[in-house]
gemmi code that builds the backbone of each chain (N, CA, C; Angstrom):
import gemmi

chains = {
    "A": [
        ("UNK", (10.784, -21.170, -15.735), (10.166, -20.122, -14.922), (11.190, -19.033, -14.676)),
        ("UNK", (11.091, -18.031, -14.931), (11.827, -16.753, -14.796), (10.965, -15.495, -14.214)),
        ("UNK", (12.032, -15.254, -12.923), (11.491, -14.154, -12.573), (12.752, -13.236, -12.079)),
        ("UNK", (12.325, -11.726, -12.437), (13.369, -10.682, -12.519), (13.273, -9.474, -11.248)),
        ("UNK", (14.002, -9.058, -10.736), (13.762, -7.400, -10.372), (14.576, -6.924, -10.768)),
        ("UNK", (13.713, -5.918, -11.597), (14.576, -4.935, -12.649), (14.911, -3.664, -11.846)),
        ("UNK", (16.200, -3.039, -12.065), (16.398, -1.887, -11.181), (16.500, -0.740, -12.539)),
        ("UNK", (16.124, -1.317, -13.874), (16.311, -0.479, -14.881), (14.618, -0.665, -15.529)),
        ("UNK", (14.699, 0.093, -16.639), (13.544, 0.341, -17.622), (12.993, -0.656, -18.313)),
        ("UNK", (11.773, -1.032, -18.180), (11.856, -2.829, -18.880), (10.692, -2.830, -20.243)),
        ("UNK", (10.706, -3.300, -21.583), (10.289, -3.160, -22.040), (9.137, -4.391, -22.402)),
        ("UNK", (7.777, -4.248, -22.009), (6.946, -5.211, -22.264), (6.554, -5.890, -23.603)),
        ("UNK", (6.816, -5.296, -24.258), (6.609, -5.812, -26.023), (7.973, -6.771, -26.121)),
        ("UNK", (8.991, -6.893, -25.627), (10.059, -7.551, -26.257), (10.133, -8.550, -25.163)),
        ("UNK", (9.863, -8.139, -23.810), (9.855, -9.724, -23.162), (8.498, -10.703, -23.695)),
        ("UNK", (7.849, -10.296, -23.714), (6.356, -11.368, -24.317), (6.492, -11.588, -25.439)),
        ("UNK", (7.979, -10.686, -26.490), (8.416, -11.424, -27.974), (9.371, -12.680, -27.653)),
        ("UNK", (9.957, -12.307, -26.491), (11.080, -13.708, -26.161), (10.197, -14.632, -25.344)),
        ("UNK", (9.241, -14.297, -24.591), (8.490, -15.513, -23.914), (7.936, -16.249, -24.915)),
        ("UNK", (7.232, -15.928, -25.957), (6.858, -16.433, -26.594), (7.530, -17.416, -27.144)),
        ("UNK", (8.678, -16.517, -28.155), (9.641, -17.224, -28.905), (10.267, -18.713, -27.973)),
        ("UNK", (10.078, -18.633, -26.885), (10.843, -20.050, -25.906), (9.908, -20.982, -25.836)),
        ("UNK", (8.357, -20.754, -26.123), (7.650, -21.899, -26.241), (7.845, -23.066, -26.877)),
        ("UNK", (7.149, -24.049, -26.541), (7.112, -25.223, -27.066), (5.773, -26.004, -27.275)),
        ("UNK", (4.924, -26.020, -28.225), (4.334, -26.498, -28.531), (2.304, -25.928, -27.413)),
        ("UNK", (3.363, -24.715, -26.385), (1.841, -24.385, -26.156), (0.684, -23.522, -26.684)),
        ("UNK", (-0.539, -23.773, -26.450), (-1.736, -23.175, -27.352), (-1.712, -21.716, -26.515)),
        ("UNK", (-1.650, -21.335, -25.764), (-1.941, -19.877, -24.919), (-1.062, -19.041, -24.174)),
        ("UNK", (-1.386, -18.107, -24.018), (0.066, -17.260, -23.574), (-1.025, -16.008, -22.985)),
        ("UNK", (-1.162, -15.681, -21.641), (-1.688, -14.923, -21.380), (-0.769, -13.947, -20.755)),
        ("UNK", (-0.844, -12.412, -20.693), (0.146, -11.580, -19.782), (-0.820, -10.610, -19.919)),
        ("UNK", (-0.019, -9.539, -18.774), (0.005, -8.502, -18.045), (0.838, -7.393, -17.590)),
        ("UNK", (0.551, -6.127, -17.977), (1.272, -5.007, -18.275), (0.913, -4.017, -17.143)),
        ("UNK", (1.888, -3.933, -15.790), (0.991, -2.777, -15.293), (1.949, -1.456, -15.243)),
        ("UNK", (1.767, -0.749, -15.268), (2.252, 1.036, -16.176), (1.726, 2.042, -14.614)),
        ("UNK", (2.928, 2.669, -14.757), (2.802, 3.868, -13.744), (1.936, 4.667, -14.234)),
        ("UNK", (1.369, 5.498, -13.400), (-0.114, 6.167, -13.737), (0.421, 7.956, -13.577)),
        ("UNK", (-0.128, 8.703, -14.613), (0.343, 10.288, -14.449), (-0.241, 10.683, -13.158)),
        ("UNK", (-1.253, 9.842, -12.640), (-1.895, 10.926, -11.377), (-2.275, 9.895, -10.444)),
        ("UNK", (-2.855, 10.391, -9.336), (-3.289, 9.563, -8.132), (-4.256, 9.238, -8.016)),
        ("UNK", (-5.198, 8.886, -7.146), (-6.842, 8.291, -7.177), (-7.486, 9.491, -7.351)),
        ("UNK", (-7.151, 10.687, -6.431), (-7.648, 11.649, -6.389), (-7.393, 12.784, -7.433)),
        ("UNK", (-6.367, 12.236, -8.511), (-6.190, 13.460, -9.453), (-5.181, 13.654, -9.167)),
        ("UNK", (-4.293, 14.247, -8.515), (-3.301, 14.870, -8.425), (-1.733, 14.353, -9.355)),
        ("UNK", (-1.213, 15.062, -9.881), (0.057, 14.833, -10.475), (0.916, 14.211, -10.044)),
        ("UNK", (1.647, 12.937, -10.623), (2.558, 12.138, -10.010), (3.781, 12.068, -10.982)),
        ("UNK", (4.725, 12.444, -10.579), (6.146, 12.653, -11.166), (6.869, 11.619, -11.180)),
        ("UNK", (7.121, 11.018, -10.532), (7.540, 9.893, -10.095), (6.830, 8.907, -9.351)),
        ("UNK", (7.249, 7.359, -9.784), (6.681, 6.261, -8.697), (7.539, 5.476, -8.702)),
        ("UNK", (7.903, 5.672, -7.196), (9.182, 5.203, -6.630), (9.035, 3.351, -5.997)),
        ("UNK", (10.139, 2.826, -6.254), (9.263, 1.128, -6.028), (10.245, 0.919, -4.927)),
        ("UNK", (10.492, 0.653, -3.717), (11.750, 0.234, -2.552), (11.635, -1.070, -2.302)),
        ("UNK", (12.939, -1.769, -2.389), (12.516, -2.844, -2.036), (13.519, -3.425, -1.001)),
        ("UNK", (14.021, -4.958, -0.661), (14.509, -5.075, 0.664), (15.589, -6.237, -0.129)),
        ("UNK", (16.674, -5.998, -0.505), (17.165, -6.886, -1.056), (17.605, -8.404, -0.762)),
        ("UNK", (17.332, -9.414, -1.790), (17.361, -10.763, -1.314), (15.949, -11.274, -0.779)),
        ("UNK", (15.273, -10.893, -0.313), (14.199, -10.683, 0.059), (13.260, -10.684, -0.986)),
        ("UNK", (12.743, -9.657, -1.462), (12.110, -9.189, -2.948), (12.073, -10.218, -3.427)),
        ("UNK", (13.426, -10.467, -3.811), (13.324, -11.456, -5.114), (12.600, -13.216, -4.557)),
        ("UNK", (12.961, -13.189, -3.511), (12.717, -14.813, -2.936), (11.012, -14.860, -3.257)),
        ("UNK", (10.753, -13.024, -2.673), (9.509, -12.963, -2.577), (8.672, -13.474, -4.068)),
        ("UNK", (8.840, -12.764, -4.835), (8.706, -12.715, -6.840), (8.981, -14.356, -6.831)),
        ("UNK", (9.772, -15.085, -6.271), (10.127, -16.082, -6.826), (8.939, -17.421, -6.270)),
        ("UNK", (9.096, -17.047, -4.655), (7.490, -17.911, -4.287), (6.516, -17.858, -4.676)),
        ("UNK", (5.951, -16.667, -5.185), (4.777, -16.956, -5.794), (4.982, -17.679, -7.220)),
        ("UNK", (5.715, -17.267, -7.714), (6.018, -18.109, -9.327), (6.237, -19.458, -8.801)),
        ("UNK", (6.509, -19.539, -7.890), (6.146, -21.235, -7.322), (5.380, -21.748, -7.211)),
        ("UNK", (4.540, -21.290, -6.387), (2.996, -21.234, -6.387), (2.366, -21.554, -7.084)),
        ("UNK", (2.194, -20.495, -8.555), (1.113, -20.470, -9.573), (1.648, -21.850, -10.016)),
        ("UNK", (3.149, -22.117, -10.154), (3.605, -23.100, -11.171), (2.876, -24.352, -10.467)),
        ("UNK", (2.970, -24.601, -9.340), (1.943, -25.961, -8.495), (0.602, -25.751, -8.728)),
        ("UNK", (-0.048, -24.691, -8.974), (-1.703, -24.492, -8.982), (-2.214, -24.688, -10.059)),
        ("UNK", (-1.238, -24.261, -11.099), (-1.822, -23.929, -12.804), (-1.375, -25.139, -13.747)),
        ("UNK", (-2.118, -25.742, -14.725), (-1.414, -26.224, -15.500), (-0.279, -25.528, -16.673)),
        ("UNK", (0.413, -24.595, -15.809), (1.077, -24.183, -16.975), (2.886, -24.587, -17.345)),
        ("UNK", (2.948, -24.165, -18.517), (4.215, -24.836, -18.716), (5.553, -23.623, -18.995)),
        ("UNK", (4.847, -22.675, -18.889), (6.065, -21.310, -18.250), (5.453, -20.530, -17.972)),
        ("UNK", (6.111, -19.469, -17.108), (5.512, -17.918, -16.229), (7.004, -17.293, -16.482)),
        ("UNK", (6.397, -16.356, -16.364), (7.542, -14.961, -16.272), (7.071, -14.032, -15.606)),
        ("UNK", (8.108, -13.622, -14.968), (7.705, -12.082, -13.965), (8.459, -11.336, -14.090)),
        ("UNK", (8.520, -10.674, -14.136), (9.973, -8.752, -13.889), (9.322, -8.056, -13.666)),
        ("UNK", (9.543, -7.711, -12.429), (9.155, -6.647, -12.013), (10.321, -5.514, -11.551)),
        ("UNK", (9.580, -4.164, -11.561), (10.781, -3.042, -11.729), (10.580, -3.046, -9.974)),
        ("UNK", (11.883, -2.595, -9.635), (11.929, -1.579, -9.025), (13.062, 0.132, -8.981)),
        ("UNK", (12.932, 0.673, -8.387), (13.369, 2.202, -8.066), (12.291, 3.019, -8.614)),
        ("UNK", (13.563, 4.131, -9.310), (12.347, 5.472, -9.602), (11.621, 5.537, -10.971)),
        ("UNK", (10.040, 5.460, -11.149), (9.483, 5.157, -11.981), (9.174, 6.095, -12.930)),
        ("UNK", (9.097, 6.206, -14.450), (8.404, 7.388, -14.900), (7.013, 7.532, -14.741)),
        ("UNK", (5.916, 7.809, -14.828), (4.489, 7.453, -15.840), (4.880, 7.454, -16.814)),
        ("UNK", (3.871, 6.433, -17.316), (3.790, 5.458, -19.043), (4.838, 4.071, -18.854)),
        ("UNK", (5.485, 4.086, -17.783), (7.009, 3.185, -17.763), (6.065, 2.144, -16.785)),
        ("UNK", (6.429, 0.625, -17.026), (6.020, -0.751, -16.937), (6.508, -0.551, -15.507)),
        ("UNK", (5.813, -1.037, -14.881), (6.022, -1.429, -13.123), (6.003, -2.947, -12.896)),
        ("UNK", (4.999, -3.422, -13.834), (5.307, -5.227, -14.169), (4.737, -5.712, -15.296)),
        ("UNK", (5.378, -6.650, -15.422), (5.124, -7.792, -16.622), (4.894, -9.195, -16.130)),
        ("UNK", (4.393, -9.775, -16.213), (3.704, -11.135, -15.962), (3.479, -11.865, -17.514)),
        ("UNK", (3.859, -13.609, -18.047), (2.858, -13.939, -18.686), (3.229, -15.369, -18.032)),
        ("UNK", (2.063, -16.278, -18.592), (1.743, -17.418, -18.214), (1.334, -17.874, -19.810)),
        ("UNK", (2.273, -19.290, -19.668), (1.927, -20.053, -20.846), (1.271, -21.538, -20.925)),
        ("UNK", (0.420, -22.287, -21.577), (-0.260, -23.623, -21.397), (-0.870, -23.790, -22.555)),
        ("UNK", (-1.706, -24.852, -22.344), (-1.742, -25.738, -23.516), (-3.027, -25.402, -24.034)),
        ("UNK", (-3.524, -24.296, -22.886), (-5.134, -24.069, -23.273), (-4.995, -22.719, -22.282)),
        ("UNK", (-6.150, -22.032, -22.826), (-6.112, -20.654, -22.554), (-6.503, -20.458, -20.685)),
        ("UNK", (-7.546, -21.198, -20.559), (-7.898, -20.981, -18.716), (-7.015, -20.876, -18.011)),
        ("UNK", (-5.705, -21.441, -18.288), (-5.064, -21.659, -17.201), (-3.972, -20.871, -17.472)),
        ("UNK", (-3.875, -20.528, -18.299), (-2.700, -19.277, -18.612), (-3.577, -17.969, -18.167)),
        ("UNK", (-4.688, -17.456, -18.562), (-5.402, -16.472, -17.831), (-5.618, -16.335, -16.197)),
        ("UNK", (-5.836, -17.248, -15.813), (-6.074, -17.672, -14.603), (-4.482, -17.807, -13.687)),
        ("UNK", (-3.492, -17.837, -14.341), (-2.048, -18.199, -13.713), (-1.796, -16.473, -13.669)),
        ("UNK", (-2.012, -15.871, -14.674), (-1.030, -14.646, -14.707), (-2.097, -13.582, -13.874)),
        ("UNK", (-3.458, -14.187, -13.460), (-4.453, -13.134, -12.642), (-3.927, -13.130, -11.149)),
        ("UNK", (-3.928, -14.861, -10.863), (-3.231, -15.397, -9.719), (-1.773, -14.424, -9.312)),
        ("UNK", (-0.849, -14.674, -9.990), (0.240, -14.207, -9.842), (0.478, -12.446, -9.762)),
        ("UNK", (-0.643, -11.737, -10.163), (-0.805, -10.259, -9.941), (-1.720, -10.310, -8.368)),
        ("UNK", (-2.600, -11.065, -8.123), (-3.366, -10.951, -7.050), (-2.135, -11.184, -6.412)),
        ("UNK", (-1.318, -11.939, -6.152), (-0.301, -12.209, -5.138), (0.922, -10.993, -4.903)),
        ("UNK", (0.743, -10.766, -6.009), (2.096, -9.433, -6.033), (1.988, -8.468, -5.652)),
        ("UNK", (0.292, -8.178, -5.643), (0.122, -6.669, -4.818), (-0.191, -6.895, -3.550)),
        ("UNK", (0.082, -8.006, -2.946), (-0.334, -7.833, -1.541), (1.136, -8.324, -0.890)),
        ("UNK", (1.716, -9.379, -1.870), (2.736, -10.179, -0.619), (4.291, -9.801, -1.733)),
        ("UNK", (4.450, -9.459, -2.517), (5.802, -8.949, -3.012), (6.485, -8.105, -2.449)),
        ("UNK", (7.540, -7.881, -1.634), (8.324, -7.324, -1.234), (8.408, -6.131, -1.399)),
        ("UNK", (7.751, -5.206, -1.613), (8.223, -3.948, -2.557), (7.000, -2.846, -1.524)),
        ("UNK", (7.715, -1.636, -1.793), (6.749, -0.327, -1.161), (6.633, 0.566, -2.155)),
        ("UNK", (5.311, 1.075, -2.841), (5.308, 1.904, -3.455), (5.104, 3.280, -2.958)),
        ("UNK", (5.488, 4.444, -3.504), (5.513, 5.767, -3.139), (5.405, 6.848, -4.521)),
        ("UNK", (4.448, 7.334, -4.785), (4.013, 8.641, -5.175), (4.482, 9.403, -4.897)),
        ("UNK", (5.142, 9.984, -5.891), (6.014, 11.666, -5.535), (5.426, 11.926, -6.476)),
        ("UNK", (5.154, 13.403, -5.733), (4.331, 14.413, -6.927), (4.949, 16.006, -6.477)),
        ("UNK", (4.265, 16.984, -7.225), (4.613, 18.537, -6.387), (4.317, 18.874, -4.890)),
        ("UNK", (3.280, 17.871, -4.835), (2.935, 18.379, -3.410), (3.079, 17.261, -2.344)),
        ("UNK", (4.254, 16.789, -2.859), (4.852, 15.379, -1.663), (5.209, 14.037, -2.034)),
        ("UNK", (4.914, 13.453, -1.275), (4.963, 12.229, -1.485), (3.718, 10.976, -0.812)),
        ("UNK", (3.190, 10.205, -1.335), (2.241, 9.177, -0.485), (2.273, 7.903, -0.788)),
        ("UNK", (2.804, 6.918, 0.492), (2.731, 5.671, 0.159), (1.463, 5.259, 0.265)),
        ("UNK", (2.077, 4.261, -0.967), (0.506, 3.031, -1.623), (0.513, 1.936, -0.561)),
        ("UNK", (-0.864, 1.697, -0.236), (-1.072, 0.642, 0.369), (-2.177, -0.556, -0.150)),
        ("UNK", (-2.299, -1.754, -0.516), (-2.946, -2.657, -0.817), (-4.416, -1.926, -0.004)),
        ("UNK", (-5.350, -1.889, -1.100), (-6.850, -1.656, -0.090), (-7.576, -3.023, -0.178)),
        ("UNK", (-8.753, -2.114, 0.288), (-10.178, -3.497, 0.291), (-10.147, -4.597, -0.696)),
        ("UNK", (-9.862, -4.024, -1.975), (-10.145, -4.776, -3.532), (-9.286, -5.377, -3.627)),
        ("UNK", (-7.285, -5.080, -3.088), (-6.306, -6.134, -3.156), (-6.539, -7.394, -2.161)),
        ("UNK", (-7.102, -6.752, -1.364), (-7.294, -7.868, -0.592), (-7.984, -8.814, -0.768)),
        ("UNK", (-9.176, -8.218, -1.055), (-10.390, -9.433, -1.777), (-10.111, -9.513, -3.011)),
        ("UNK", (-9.046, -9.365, -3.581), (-9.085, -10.082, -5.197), (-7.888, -11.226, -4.622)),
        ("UNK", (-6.758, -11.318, -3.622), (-6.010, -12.177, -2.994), (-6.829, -13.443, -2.626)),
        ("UNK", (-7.636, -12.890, -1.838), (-8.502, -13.673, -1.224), (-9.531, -14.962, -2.168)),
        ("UNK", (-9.252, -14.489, -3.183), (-10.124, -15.681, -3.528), (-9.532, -16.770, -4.208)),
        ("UNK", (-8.696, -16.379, -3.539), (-7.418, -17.980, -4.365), (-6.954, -18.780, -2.662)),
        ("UNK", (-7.726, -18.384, -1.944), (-7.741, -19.083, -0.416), (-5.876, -18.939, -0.095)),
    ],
    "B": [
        ("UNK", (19.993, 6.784, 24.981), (19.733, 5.240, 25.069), (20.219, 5.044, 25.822)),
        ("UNK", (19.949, 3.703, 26.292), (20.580, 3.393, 27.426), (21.853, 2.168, 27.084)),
        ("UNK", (22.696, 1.899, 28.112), (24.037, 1.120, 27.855), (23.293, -0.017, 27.744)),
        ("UNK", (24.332, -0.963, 27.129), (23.588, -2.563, 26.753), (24.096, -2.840, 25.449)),
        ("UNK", (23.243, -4.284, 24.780), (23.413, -4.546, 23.573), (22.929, -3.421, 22.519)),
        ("UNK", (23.560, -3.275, 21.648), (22.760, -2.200, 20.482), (22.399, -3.137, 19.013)),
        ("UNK", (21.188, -3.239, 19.241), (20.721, -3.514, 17.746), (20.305, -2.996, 16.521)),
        ("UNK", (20.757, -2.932, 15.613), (20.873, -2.038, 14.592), (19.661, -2.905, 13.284)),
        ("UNK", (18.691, -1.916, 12.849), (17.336, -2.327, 12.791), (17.053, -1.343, 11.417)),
        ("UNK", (16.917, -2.083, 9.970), (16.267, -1.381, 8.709), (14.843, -1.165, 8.602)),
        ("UNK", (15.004, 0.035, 8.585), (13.486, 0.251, 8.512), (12.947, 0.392, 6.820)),
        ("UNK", (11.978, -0.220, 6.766), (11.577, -0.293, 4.886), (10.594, 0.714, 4.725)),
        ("UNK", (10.465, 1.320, 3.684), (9.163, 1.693, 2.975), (9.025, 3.318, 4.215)),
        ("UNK", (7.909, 3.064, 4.165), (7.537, 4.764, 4.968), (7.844, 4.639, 6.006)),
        ("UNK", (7.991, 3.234, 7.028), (8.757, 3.003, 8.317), (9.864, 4.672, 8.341)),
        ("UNK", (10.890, 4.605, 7.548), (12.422, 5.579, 7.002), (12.289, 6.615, 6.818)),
        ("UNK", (10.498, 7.381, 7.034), (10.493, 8.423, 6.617), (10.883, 9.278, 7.706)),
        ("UNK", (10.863, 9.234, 9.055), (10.682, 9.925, 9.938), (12.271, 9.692, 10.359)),
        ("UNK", (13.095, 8.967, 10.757), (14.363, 8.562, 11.400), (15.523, 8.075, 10.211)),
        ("UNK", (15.031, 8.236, 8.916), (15.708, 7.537, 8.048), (16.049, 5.940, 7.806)),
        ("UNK", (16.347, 5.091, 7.165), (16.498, 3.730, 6.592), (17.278, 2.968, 7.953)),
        ("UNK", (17.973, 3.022, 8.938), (18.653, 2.640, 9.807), (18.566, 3.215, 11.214)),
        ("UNK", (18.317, 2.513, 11.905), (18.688, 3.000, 13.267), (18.992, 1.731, 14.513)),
        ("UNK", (19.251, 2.212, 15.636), (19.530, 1.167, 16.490), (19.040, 1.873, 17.908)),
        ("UNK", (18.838, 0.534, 18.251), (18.009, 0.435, 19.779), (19.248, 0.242, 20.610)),
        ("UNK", (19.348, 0.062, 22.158), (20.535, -0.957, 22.944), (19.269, -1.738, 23.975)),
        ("UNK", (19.733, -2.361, 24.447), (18.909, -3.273, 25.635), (19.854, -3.782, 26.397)),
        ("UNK", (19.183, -4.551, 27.063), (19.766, -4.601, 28.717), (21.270, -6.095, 28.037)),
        ("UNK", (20.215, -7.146, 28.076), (20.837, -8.579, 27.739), (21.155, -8.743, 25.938)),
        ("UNK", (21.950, -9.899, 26.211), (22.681, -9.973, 24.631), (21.379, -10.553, 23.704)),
        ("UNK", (20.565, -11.167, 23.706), (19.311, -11.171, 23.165), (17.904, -10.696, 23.109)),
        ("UNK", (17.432, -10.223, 22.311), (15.745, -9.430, 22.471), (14.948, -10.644, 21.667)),
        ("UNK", (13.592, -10.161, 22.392), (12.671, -10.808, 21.212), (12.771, -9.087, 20.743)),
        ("UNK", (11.686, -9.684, 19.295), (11.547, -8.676, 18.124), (10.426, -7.586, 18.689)),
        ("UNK", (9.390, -8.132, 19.809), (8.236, -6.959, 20.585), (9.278, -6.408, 21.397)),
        ("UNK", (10.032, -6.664, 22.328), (11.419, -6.088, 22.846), (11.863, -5.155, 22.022)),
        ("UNK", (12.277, -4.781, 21.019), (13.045, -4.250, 19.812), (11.971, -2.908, 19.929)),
        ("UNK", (11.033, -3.674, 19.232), (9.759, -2.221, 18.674), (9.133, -1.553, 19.878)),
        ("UNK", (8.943, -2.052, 20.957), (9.059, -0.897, 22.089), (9.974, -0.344, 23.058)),
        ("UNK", (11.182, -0.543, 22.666), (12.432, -0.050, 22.395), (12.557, 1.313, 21.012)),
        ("UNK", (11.771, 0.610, 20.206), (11.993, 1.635, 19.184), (11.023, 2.848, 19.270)),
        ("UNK", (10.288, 2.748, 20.034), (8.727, 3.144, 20.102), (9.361, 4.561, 21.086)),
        ("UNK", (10.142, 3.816, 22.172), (10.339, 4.717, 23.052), (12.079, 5.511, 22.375)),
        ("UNK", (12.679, 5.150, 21.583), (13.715, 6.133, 21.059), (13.787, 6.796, 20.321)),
        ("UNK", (12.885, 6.631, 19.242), (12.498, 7.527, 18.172), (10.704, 7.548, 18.476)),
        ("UNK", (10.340, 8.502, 18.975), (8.858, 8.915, 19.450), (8.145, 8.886, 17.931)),
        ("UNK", (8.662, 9.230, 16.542), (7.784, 9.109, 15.639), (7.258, 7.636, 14.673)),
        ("UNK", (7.915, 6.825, 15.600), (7.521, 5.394, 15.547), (6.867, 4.979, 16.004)),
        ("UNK", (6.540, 5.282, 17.179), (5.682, 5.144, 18.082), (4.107, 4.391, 17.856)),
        ("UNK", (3.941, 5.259, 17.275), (2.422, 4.633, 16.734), (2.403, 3.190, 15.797)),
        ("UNK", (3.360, 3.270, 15.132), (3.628, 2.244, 13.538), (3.704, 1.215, 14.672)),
        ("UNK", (4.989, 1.279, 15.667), (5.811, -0.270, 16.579), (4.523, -0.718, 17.317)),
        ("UNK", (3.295, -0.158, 17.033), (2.064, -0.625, 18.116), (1.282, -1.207, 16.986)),
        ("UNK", (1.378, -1.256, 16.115), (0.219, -1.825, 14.530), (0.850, -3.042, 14.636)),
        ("UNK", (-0.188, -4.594, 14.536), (0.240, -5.245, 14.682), (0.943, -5.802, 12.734)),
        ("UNK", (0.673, -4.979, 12.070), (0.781, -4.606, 10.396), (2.471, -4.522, 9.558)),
        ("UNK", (2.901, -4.215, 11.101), (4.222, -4.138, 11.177), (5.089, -5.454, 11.425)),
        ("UNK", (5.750, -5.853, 9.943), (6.343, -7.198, 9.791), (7.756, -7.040, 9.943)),
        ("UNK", (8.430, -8.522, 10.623), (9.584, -8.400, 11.368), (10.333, -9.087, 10.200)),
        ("UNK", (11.417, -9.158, 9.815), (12.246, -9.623, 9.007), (13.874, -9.888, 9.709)),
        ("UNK", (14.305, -11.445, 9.607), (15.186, -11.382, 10.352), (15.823, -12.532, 9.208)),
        ("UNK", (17.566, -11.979, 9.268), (18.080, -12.864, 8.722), (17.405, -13.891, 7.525)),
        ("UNK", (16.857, -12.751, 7.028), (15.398, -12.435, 5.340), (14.305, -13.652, 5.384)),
        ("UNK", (14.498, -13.957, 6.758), (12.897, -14.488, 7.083), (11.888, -13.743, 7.928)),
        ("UNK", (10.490, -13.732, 7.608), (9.459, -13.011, 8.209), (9.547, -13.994, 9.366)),
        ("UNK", (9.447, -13.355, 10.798), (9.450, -13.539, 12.200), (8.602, -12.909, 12.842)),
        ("UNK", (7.636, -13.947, 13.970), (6.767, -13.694, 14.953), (7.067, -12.170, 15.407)),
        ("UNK", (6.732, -11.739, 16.836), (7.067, -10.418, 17.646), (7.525, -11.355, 18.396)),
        ("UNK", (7.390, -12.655, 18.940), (8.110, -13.652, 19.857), (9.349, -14.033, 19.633)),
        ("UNK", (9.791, -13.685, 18.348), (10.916, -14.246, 17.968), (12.232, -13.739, 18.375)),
        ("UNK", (13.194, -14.582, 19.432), (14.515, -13.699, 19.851), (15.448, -13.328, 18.840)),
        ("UNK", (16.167, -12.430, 19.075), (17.276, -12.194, 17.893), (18.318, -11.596, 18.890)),
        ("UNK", (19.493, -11.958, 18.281), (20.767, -11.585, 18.577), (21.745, -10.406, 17.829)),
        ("UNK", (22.620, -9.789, 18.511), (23.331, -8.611, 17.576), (23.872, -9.267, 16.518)),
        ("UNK", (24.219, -8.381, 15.810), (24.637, -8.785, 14.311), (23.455, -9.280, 12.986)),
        ("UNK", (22.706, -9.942, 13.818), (21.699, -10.571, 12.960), (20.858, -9.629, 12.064)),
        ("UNK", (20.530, -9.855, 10.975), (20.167, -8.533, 9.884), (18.489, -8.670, 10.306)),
        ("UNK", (18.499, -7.811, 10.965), (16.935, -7.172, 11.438), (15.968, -5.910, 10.303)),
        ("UNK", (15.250, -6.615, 9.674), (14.691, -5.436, 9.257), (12.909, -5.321, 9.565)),
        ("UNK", (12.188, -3.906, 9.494), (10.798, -3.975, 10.000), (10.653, -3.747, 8.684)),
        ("UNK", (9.249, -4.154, 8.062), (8.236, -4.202, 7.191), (6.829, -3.526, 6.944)),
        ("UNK", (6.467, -2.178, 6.601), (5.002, -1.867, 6.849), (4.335, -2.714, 5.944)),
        ("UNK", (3.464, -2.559, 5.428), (2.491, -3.274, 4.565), (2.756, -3.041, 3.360)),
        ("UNK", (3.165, -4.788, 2.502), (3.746, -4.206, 1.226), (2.846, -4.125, 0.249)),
        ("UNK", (3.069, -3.593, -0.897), (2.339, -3.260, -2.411), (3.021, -3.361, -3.281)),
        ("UNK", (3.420, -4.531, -4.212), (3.995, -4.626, -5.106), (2.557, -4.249, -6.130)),
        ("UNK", (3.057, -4.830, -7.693), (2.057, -5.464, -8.586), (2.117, -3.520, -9.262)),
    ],
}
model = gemmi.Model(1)
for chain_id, residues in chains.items():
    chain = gemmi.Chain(chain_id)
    for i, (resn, *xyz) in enumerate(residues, 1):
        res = gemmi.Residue()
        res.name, res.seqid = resn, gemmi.SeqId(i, " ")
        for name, pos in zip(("N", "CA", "C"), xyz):
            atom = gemmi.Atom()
            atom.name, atom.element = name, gemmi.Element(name[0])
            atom.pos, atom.b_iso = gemmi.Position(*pos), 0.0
            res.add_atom(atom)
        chain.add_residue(res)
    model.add_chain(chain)
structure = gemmi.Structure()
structure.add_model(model)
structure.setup_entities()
């Protein structure tokens, strides 16, 4: 089980080439790519997406839930890295995969482990654009997509 | 502020926008609880004010999440928490 906070640029095609490559004998490998966005809900231009986090902390945080899934799921590896600082758009904000012997539970581990990250991971996101800045907050849908893993 | 203990208190995320990443309270006795602290903070920096009253606002002490009941002592690494968003 490996989990990262990256304070640099992380490339998702080459960690899910080495997750892979470390398997052993499992049938499924599910992951997840989530990418800074050029604009905001409302449209507006975003220059940056800034990730803050609380050091020592963060990581314990990233690391309990990979605890978690690893007790819930039948799976037989997870990976997480997640970035933080200043983000481009198009640039990876996280990577997740989950590996097992059958596909449900690798899908189901790496959904788990994103429902958990946007609500309870350590981290504050912030939108800088031309006309400011606005922190992200978990809405209705993070919550109820958390929520259904009790 | 007033004379007393001074506790020195990280503020995370948009908490920092208004007073910047650090600041410190003082109080009377060598220990506070953490609701002690935030209306302390409420009343020294007025643009906190509103946030130190959300009960949304998570206490972090010595990098464990802590009640508003929870006492803390100087030195001890105090930080507040708004509502996080990783993922």
């Amino acid at each position: 089980m490996a989990t990262t906070l990256a304070h640099d640029r992380i490339d998702p095609a080459r960690l899910l080439g080495e997750f892979i490559a470390g398997l052993d004998g499992d049938g499924a490998v599910a992951s997840f790519t989530g990418l800074a966005r050029p604009a905001d809900r409302q449209g507006a231009a975003v220059a940056r997406l800034r990730l803050d986090h609380y050091a020592g902390v963060t990581e314990a945080s990233i690391e309990a839930i990979a605890a978690a899934a690893r007790t819930r799921f039948p799976v037989s590896e997870l990976c997480i890295v997640h970035r933080c600082g200043s983000i481009a758009p198009g640039e990876a904000i996280v990577f997740v995969a989950a590996a097992a012997r059958h596909r449900r539970a690798a899908i189901e581990a790496a959904d788990y482990l994103m429902d958990r990250l946007k609500t309870e991971a350590v981290l504050w996101k912030c939108e800088e654009g031309p006309d400011g800045k606005r922190w992200i907050e978990p809405d209705g849908d993070d919550h109820a997509a958390r929520a259904r893993w009790g | 502020m007033s004379e007393g203990t001074s506790f020195e208190i990280e503020l995370c995320g948009r908490l920092a926008d208004a007073d910047g990443p650090l600041v410190a309270v003082a109080l009377g006795g060598e220990a506070a609880s953490i609701g002690d602290l935030k209306r302390a903070l409420a009343q020294c920096y007025p643009a906190l004010g509103e946030e130190m009253m959300q009960r949304r606002i998570a206490a972090c002490v010595d990098d464990a999440i802590v009640p508003d009941s929870h006492v803390v002592r100087m030195g001890q690494r105090i930080a507040l928490f708004p509502p996080l968003s990783g993922g």
